[in-house]
C-alpha positions as CSV (number, residue, x, y, z in Angstrom):
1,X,-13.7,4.6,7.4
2,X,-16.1,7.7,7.5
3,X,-14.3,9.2,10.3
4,X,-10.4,8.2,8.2
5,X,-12.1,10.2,4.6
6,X,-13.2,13.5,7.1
7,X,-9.6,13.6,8.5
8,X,-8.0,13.5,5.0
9,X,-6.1,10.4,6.1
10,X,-5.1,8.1,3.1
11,X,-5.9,4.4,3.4
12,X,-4.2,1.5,1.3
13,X,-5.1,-1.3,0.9
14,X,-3.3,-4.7,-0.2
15,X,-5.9,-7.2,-1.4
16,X,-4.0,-10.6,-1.5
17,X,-7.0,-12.6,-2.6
18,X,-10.6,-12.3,-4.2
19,X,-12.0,-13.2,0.0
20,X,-11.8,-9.9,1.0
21,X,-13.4,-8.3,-2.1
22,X,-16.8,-7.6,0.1
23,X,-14.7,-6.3,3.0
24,X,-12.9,-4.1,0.4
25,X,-16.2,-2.8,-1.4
26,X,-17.9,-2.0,1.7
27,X,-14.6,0.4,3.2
28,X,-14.6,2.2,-0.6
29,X,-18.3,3.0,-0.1
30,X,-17.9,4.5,3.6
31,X,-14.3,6.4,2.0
32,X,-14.3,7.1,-1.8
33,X,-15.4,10.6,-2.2
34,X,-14.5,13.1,-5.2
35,X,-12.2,14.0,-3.6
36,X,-10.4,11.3,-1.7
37,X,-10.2,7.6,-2.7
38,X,-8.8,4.6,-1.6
39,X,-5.9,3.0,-2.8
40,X,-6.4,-0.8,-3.6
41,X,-3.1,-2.7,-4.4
42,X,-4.4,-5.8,-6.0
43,X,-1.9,-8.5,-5.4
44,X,-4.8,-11.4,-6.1
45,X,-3.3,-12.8,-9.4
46,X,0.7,-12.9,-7.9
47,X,-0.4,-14.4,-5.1
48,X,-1.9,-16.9,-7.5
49,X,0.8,-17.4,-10.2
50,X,4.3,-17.1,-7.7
51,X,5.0,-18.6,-4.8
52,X,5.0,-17.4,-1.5
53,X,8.8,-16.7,-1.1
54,X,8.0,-14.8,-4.6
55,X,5.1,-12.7,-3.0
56,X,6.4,-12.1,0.4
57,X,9.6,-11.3,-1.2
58,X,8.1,-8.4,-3.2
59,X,5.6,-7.2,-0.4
60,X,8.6,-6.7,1.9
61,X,10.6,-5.0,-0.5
62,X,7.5,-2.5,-1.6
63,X,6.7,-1.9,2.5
64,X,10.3,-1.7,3.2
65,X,10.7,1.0,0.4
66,X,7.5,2.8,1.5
67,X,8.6,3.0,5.5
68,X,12.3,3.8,4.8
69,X,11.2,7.1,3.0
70,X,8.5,8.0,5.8
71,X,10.6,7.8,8.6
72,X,14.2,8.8,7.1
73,X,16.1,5.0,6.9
74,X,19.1,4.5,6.1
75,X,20.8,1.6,4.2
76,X,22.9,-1.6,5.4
77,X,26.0,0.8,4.8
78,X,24.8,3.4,7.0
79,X,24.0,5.9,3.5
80,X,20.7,8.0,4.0
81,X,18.1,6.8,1.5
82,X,17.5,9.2,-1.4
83,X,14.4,8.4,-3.8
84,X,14.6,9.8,-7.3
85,X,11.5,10.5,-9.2
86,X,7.7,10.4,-7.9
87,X,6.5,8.9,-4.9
88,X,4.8,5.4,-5.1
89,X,2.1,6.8,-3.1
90,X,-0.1,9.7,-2.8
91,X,1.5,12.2,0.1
């Protein structure tokens, strides 16, 4: 994690229930800096209160969404992908 934080490289994390909270706490201490933290995307509580169609559903379409911009997708139609607004991530 040091050697991710000295490169600049972001990190996300998805944290889809309260087992890896130790895992998580000990990668933010070797990563956080004032400068550079790591993004947690707590997904704990849906995992708890929708089912797992409902989760897996909405994890694919948030992945999906971030990897079509990054490596220029296009849609079922063959359209490029064009985002409007701000990025759901830090770039």
């Amino acid at each position: 994690m040091k050697t991710f934080a000295a490169k600049n490289i972001n990190f996300t994390i998805v944290k889809v229930n309260e087992n890896c909270n130790t895992m998580i706490k000990v990668m933010q201490e070797n990563y956080d800096s004032p400068s550079l933290k790591m993004n947690v995307t707590d997904l704990a509580d849906a995992v708890k209160n929708k089912t797992s169609d409902e989760v897996t559903k909405a994890f694919v379409n948030a992945a999906s969404f971030m990897i079509s911009v990054a490596l220029g997708g296009t849609g079922k139609s063959g359209e490029k992908f064009v985002r409007k607004g701000t990025p759901l991530w830090d770039t």
